[in-house]
PyMOL Python script that loads the backbone (N, CA, C, O; Angstrom):
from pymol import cmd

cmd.read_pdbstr("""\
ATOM      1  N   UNK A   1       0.848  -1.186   0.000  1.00  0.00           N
ATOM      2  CA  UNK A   1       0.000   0.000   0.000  1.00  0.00           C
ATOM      3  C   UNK A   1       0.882   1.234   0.000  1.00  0.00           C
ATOM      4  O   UNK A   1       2.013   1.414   0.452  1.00  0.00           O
ATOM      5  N   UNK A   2      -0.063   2.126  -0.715  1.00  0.00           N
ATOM      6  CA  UNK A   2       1.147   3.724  -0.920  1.00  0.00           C
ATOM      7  C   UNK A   2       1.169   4.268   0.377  1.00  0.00           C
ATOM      8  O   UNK A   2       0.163   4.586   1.010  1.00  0.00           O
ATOM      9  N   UNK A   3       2.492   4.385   0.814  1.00  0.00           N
ATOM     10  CA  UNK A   3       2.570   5.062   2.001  1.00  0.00           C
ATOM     11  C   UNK A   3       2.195   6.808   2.202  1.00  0.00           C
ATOM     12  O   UNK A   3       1.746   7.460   3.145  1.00  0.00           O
ATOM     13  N   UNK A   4       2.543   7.081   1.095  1.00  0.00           N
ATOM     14  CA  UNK A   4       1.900   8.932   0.668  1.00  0.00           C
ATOM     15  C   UNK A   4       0.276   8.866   0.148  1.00  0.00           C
ATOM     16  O   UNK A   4      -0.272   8.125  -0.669  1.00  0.00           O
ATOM     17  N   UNK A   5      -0.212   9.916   0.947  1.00  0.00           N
ATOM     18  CA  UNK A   5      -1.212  10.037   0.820  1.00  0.00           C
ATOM     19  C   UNK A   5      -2.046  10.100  -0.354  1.00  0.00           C
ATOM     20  O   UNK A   5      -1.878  11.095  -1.059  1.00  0.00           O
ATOM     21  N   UNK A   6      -3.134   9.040  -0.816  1.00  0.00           N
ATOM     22  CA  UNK A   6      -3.907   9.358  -2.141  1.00  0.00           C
ATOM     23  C   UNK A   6      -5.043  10.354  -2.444  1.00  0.00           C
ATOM     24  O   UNK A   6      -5.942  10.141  -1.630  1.00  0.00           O
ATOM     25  N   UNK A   7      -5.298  11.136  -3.100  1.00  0.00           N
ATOM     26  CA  UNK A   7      -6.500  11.692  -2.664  1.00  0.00           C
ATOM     27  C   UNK A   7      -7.901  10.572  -2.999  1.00  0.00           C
ATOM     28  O   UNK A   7      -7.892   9.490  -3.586  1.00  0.00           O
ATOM     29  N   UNK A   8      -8.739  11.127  -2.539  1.00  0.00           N
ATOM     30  CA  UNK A   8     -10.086  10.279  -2.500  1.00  0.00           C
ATOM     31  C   UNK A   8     -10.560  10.713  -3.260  1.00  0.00           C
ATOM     32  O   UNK A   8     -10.001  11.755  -3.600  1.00  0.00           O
ATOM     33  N   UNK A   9     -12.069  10.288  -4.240  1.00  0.00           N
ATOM     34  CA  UNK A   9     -13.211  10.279  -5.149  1.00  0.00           C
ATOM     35  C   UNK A   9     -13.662  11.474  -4.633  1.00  0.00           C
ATOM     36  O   UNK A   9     -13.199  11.557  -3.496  1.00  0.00           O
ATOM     37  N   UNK A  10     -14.409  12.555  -4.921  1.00  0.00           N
ATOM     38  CA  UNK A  10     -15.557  13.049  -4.222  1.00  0.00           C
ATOM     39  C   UNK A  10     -16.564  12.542  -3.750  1.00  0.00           C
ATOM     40  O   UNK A  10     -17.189  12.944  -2.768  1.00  0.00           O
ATOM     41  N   UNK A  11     -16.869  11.321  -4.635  1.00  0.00           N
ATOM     42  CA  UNK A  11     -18.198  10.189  -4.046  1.00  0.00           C
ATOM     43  C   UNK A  11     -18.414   9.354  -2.851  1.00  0.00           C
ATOM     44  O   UNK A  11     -19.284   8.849  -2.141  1.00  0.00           O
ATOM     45  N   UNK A  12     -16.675   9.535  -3.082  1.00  0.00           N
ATOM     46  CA  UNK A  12     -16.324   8.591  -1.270  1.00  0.00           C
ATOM     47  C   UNK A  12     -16.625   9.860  -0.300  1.00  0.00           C
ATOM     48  O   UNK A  12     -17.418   9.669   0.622  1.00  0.00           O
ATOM     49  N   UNK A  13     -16.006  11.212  -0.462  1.00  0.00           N
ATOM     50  CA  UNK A  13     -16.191  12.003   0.534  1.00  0.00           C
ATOM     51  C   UNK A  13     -17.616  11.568   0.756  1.00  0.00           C
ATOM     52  O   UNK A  13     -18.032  10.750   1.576  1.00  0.00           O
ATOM     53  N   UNK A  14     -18.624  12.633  -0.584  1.00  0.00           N
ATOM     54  CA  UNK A  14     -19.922  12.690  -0.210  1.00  0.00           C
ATOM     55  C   UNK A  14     -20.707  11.515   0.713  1.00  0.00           C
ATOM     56  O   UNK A  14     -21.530  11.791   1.585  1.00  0.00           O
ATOM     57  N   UNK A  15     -20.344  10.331   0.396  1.00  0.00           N
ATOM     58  CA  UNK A  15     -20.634   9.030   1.538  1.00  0.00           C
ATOM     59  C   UNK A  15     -20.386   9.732   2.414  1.00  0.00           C
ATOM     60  O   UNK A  15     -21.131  10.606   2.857  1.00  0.00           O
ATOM     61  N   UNK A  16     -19.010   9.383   2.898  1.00  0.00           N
ATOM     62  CA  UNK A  16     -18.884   9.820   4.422  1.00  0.00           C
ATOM     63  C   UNK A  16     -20.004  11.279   5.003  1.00  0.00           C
ATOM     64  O   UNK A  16     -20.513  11.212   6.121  1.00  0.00           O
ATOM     65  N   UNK A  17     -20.217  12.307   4.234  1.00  0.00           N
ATOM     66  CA  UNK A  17     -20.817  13.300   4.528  1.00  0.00           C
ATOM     67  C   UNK A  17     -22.037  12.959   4.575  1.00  0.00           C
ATOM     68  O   UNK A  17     -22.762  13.800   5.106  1.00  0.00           O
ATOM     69  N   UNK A  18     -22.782  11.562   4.031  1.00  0.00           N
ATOM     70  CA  UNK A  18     -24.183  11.697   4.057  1.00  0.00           C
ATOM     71  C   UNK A  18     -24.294  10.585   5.687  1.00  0.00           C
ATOM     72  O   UNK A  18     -25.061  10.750   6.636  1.00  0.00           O
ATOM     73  N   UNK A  19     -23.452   9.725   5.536  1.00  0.00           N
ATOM     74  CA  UNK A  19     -22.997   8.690   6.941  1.00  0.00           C
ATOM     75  C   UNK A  19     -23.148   9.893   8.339  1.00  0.00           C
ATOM     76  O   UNK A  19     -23.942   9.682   9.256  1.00  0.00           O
ATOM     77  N   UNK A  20     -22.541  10.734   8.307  1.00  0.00           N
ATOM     78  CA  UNK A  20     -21.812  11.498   9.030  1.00  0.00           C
ATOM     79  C   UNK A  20     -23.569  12.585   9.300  1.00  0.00           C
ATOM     80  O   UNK A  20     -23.766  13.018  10.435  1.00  0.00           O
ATOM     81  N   UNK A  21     -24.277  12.783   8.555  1.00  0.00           N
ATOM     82  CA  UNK A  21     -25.390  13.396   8.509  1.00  0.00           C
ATOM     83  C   UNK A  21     -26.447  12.580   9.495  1.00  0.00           C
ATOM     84  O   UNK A  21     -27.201  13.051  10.346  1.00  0.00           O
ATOM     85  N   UNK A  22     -26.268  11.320   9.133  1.00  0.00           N
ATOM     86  CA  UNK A  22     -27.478  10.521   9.726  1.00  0.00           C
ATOM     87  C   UNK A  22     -27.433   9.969  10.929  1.00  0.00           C
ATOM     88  O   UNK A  22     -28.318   9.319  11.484  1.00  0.00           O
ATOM     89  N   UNK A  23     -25.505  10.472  11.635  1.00  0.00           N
ATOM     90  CA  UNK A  23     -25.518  10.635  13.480  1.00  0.00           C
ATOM     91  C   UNK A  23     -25.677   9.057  13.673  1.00  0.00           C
ATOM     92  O   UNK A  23     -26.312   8.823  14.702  1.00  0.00           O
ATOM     93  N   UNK A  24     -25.346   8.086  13.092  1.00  0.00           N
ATOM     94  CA  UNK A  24     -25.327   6.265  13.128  1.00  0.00           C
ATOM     95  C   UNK A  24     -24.292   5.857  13.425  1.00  0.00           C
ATOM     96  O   UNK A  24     -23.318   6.317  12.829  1.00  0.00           O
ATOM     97  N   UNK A  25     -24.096   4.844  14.453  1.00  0.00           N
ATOM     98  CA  UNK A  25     -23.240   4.450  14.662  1.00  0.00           C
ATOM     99  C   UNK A  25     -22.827   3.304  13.655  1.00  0.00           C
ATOM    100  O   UNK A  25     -23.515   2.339  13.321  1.00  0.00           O
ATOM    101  N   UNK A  26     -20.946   3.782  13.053  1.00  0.00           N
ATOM    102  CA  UNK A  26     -20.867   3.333  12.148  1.00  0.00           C
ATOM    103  C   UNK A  26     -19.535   2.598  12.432  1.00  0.00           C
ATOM    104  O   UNK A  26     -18.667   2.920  13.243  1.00  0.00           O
ATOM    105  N   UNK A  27     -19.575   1.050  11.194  1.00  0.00           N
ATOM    106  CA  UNK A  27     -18.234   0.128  11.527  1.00  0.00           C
ATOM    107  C   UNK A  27     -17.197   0.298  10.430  1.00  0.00           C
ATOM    108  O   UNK A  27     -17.297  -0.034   9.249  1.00  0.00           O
ATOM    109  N   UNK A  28     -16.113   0.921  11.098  1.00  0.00           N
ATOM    110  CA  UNK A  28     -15.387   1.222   9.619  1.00  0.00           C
ATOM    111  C   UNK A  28     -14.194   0.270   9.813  1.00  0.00           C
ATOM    112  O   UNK A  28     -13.663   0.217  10.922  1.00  0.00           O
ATOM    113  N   UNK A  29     -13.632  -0.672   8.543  1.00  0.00           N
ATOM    114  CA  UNK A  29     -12.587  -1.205   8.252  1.00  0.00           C
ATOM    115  C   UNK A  29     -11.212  -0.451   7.757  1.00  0.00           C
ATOM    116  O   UNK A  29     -11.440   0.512   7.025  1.00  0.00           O
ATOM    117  N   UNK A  30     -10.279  -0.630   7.939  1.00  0.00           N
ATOM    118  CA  UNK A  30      -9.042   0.154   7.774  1.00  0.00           C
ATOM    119  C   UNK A  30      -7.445  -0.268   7.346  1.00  0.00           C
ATOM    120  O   UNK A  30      -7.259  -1.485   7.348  1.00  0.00           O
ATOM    121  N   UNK A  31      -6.849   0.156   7.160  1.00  0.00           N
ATOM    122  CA  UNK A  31      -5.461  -0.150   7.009  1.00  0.00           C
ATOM    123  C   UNK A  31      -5.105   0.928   7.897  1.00  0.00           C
ATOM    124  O   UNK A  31      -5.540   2.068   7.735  1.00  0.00           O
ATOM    125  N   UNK A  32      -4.063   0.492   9.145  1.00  0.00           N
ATOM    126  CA  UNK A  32      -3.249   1.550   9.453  1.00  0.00           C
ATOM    127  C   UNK A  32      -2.099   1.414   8.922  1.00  0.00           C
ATOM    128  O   UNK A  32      -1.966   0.447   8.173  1.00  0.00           O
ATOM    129  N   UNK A  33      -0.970   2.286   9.129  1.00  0.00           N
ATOM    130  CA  UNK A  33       0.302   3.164   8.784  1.00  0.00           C
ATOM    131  C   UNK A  33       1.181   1.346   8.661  1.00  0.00           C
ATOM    132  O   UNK A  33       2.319   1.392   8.193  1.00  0.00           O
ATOM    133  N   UNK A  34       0.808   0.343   8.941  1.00  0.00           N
ATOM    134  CA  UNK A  34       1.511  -0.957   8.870  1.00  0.00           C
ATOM    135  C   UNK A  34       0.760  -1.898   8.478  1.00  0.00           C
ATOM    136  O   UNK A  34       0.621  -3.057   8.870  1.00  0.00           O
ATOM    137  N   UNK A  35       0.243  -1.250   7.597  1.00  0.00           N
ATOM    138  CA  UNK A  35      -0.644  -2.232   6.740  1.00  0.00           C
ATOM    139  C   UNK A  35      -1.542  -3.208   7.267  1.00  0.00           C
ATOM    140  O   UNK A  35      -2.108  -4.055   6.576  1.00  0.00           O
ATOM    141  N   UNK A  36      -1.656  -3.083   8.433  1.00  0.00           N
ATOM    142  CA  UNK A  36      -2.968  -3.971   9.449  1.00  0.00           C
ATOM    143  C   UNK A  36      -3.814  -3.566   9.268  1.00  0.00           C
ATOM    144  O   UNK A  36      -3.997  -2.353   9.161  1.00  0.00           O
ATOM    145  N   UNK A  37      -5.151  -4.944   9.104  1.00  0.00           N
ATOM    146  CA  UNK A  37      -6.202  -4.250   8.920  1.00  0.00           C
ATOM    147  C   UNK A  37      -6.744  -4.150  10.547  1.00  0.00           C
ATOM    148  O   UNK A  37      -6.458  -4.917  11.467  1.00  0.00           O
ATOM    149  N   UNK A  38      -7.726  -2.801  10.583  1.00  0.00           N
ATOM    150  CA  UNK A  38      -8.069  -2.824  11.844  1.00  0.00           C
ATOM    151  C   UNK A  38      -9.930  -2.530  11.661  1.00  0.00           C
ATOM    152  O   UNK A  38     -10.484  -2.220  10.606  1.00  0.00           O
ATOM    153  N   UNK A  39     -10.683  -2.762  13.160  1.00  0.00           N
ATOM    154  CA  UNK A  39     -11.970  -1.985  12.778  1.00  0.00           C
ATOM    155  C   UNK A  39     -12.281  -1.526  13.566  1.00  0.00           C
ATOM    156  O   UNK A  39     -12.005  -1.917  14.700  1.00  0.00           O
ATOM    157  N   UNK A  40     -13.150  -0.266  13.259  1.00  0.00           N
ATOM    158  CA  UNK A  40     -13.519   0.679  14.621  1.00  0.00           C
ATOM    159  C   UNK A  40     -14.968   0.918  14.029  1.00  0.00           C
ATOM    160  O   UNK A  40     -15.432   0.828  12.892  1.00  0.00           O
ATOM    161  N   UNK A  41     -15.704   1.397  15.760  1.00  0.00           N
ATOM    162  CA  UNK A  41     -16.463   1.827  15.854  1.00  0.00           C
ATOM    163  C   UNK A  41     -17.464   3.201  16.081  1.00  0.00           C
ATOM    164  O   UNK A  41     -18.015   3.139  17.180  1.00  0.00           O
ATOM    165  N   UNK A  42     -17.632   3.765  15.720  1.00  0.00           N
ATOM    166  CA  UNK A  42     -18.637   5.013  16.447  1.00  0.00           C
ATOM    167  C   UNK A  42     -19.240   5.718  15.224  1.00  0.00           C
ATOM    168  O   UNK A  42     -19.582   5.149  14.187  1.00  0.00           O
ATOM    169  N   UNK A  43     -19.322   6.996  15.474  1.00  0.00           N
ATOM    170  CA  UNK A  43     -20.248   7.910  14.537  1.00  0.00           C
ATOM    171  C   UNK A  43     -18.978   8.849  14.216  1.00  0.00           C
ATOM    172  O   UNK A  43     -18.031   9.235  14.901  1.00  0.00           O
ATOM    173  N   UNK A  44     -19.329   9.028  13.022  1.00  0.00           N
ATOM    174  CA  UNK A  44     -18.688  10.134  12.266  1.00  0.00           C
ATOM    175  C   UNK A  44     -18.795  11.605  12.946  1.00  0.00           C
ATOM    176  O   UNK A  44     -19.877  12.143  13.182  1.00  0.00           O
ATOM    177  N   UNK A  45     -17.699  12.106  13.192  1.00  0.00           N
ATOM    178  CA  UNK A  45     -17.617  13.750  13.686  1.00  0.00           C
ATOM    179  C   UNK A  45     -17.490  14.617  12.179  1.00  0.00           C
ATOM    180  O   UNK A  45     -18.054  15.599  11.696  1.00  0.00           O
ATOM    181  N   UNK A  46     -16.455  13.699  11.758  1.00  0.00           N
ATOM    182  CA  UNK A  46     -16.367  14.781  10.174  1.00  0.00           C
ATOM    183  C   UNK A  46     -14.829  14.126   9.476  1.00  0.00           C
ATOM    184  O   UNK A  46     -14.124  13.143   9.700  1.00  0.00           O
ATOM    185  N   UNK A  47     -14.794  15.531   8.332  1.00  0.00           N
ATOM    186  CA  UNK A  47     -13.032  15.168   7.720  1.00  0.00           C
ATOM    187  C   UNK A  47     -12.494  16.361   7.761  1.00  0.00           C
ATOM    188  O   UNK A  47     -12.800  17.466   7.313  1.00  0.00           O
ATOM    189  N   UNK A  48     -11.254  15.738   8.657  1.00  0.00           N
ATOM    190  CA  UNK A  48     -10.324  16.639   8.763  1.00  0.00           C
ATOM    191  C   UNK A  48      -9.144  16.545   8.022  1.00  0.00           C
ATOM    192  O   UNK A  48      -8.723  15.392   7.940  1.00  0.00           O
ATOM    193  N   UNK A  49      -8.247  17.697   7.259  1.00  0.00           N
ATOM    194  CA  UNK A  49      -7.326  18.030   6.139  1.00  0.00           C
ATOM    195  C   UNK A  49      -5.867  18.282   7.205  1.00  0.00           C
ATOM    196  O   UNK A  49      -6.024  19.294   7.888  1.00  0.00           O
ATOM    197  N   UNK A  50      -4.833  17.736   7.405  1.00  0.00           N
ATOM    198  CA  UNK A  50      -4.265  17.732   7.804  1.00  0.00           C
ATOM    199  C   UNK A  50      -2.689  17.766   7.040  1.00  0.00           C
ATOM    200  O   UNK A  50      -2.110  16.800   6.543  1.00  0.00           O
ATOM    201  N   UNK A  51      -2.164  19.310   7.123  1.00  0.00           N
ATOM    202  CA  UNK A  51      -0.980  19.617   6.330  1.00  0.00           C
ATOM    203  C   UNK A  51       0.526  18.275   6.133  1.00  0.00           C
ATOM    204  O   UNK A  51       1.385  17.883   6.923  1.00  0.00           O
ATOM    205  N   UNK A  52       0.271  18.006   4.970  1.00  0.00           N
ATOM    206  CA  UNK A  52       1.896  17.062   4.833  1.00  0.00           C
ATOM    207  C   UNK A  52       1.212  15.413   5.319  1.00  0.00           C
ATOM    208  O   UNK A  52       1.995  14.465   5.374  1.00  0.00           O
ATOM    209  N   UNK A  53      -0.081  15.235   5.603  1.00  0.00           N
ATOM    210  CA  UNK A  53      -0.793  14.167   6.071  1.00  0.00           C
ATOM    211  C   UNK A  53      -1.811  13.593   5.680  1.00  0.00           C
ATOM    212  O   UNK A  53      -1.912  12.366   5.699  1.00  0.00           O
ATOM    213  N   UNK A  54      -2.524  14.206   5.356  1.00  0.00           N
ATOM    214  CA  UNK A  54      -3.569  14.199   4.019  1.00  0.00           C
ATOM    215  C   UNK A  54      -4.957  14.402   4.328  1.00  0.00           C
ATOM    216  O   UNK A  54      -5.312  15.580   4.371  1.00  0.00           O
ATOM    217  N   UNK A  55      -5.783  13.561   4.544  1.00  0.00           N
ATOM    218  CA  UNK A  55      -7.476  13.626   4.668  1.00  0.00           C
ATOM    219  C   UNK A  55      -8.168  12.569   5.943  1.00  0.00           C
ATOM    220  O   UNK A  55      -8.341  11.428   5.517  1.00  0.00           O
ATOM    221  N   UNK A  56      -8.479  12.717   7.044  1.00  0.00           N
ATOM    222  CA  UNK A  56      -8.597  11.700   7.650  1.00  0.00           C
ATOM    223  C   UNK A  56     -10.274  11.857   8.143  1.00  0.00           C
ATOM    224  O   UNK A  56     -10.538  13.056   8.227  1.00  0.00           O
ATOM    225  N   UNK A  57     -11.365  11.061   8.458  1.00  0.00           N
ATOM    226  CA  UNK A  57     -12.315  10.672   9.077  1.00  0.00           C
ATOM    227  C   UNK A  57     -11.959  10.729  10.738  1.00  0.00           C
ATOM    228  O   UNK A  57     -10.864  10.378  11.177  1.00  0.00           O
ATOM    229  N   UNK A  58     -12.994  11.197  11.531  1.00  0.00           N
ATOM    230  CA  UNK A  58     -12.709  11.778  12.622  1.00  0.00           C
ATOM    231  C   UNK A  58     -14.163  11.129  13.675  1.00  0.00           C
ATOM    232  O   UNK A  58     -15.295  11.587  13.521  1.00  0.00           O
ATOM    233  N   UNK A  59     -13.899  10.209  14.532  1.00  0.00           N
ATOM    234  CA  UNK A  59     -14.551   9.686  15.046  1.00  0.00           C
ATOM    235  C   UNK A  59     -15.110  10.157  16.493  1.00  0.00           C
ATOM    236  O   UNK A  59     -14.381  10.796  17.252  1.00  0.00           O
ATOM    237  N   UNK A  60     -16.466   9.804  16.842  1.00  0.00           N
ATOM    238  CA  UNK A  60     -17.049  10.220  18.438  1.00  0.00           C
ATOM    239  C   UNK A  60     -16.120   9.979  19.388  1.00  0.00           C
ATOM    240  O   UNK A  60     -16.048  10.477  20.511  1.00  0.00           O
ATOM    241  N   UNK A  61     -15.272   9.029  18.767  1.00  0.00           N
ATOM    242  CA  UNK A  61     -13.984   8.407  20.106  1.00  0.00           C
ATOM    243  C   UNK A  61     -12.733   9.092  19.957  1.00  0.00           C
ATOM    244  O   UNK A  61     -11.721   8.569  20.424  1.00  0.00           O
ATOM    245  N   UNK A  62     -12.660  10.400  19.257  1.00  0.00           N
ATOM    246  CA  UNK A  62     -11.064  10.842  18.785  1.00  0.00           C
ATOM    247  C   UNK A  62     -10.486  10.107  17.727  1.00  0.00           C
ATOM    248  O   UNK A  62      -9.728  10.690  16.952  1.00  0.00           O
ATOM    249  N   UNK A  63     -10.770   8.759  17.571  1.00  0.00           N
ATOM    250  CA  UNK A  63     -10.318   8.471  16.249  1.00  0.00           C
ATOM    251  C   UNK A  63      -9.882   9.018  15.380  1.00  0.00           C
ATOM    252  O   UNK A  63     -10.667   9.943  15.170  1.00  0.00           O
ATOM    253  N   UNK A  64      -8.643   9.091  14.285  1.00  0.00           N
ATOM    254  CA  UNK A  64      -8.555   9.254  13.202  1.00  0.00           C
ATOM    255  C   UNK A  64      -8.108   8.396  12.459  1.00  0.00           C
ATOM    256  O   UNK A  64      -7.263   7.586  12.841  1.00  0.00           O
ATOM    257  N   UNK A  65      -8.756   8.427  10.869  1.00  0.00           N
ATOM    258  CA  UNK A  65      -8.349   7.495   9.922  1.00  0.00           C
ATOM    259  C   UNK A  65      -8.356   7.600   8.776  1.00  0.00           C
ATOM    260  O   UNK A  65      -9.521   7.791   8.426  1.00  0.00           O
ATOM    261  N   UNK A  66      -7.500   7.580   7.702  1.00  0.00           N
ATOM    262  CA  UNK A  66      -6.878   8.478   7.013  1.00  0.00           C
ATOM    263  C   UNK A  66      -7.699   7.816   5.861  1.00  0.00           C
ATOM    264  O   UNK A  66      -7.826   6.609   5.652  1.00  0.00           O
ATOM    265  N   UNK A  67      -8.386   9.168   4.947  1.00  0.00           N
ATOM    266  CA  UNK A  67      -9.422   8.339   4.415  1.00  0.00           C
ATOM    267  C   UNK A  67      -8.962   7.413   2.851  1.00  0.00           C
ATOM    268  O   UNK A  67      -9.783   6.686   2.292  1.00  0.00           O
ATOM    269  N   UNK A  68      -7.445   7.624   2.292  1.00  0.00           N
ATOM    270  CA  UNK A  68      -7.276   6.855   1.406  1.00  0.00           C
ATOM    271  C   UNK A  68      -7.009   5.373   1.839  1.00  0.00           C
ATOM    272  O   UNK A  68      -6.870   4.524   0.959  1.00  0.00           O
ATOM    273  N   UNK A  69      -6.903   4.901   3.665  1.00  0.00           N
ATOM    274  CA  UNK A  69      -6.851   3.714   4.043  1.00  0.00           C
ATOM    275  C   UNK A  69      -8.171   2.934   4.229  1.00  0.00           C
ATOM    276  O   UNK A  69      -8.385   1.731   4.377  1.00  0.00           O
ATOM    277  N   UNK A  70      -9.128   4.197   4.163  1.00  0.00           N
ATOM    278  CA  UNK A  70     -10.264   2.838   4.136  1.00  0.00           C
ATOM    279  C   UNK A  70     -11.068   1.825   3.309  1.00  0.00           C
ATOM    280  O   UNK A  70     -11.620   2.081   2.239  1.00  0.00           O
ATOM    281  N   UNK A  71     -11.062   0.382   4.080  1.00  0.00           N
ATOM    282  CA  UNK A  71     -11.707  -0.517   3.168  1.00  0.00           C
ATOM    283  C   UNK A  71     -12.593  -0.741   3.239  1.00  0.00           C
ATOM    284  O   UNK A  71     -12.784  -1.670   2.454  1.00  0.00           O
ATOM    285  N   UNK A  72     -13.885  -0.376   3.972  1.00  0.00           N
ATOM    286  CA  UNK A  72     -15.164  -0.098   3.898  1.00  0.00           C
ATOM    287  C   UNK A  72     -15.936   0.603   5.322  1.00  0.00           C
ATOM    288  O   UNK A  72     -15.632   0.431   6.502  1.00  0.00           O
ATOM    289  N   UNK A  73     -16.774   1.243   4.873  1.00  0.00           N
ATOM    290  CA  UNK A  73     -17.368   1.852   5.809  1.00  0.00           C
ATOM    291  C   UNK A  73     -19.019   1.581   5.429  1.00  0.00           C
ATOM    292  O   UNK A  73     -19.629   1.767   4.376  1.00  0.00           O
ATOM    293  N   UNK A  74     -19.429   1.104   6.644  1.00  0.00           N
ATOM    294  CA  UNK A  74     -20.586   0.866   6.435  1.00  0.00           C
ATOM    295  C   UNK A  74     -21.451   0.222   5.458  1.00  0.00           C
ATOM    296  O   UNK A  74     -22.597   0.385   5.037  1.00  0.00           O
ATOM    297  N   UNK A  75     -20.499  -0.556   5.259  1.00  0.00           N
ATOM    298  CA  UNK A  75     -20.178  -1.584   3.885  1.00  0.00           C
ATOM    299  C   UNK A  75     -20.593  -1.079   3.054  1.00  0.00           C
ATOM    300  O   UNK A  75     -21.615  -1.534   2.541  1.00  0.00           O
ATOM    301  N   UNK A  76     -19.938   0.182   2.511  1.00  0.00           N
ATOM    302  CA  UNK A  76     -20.084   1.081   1.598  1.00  0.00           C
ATOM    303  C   UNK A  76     -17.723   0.640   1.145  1.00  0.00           C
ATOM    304  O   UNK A  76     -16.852   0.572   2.011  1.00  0.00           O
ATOM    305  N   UNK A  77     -17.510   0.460  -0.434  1.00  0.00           N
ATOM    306  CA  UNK A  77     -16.577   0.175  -0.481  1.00  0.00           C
ATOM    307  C   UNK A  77     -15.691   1.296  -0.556  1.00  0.00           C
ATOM    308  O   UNK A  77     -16.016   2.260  -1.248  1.00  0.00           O
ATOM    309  N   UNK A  78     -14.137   1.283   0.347  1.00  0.00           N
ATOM    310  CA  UNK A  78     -13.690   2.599   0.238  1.00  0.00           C
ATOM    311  C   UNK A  78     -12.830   2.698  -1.057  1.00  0.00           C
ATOM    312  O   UNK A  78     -13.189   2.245  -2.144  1.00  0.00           O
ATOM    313  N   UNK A  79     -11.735   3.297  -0.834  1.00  0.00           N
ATOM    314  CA  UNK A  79     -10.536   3.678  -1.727  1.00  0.00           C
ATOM    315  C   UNK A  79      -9.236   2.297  -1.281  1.00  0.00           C
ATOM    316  O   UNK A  79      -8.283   2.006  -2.002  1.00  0.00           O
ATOM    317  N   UNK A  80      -9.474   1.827  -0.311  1.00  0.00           N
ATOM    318  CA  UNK A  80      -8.237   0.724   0.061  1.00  0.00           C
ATOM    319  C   UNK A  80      -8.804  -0.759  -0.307  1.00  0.00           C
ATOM    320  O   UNK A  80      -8.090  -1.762  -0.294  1.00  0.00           O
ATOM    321  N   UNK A  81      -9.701  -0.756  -0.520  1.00  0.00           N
ATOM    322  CA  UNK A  81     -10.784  -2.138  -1.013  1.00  0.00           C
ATOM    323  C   UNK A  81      -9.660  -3.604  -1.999  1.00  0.00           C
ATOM    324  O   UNK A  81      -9.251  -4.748  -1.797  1.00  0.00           O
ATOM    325  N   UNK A  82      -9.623  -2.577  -3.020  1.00  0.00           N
ATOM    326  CA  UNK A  82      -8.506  -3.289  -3.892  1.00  0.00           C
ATOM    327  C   UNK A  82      -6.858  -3.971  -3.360  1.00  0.00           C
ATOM    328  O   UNK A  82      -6.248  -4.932  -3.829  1.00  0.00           O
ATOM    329  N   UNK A  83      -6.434  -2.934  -2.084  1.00  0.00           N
ATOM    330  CA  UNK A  83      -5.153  -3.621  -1.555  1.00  0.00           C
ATOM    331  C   UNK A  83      -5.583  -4.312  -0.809  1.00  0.00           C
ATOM    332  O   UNK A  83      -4.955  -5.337  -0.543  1.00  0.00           O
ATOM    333  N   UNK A  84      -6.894  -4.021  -0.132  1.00  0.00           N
ATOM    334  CA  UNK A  84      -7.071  -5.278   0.688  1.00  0.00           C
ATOM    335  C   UNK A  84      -6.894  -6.843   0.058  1.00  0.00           C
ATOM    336  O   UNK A  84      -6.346  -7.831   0.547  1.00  0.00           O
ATOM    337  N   UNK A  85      -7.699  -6.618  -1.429  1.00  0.00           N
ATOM    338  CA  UNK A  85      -8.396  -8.455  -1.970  1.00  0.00           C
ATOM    339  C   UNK A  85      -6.876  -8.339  -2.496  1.00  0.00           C
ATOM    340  O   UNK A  85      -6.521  -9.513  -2.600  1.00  0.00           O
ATOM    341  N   UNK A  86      -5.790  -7.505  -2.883  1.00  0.00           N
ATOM    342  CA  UNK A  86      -4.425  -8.246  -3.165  1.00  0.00           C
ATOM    343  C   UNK A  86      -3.907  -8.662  -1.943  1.00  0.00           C
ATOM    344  O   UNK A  86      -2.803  -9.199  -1.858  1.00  0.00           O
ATOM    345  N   UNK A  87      -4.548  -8.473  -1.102  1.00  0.00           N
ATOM    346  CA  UNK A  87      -3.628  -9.021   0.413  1.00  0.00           C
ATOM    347  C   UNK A  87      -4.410 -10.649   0.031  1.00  0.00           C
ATOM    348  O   UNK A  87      -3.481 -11.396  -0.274  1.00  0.00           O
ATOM    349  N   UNK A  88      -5.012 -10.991  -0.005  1.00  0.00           N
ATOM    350  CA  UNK A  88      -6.005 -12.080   0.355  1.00  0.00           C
ATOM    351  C   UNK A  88      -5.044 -12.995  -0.284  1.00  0.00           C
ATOM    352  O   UNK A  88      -4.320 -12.727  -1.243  1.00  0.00           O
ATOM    353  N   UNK A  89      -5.135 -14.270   0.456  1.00  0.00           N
ATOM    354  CA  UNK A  89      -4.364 -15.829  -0.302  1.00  0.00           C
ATOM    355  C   UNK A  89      -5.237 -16.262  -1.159  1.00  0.00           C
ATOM    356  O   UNK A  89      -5.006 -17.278  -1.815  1.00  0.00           O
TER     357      UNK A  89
END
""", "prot")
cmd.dss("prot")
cmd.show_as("cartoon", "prot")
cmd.util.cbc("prot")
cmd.orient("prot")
């Protein structure tokens, strides 16, 4: 997985913005910074732009998660979807 930040679709934002509208507690799948997949829980606060770091999803719990790592949210498919099924045996 690219370690520099990708930008995202607008379509993926707009998801997250309509997710993030409807105050649901939501299960998001992930890649962190070591290529683990991880999953978290809560409601969307928003996206935050973070200089030299890129775009991250911002959770009820402080969470952040950088939104070219995610592999699905709300089983909605993200931008990391594809490195995930090349991870797969």
């Amino acid at each position: 997985m690219n370690k520099n930040y990708v930008p995202v679709p607008q379509d993926f934002r707009n998801t997250i913005e309509d997710i993030k509208t409807k105050e649901i507690f939501s299960e998001i799948f992930y890649f962190d910074e070591h290529e683990v997949l991880h999953t978290s829980k809560g409601v969307i606060e928003g996206i935050a732009s973070l200089q030299e770091e890129g775009d991250y999803l911002i959770t009820n719990n402080k969470e952040k998660i950088r939104l070219d790592r995610i592999v699905k949210i709300e089983g909605v498919p993200g931008p990391a979807l594809k490195s995930y099924h090349s991870q797969l045996p």
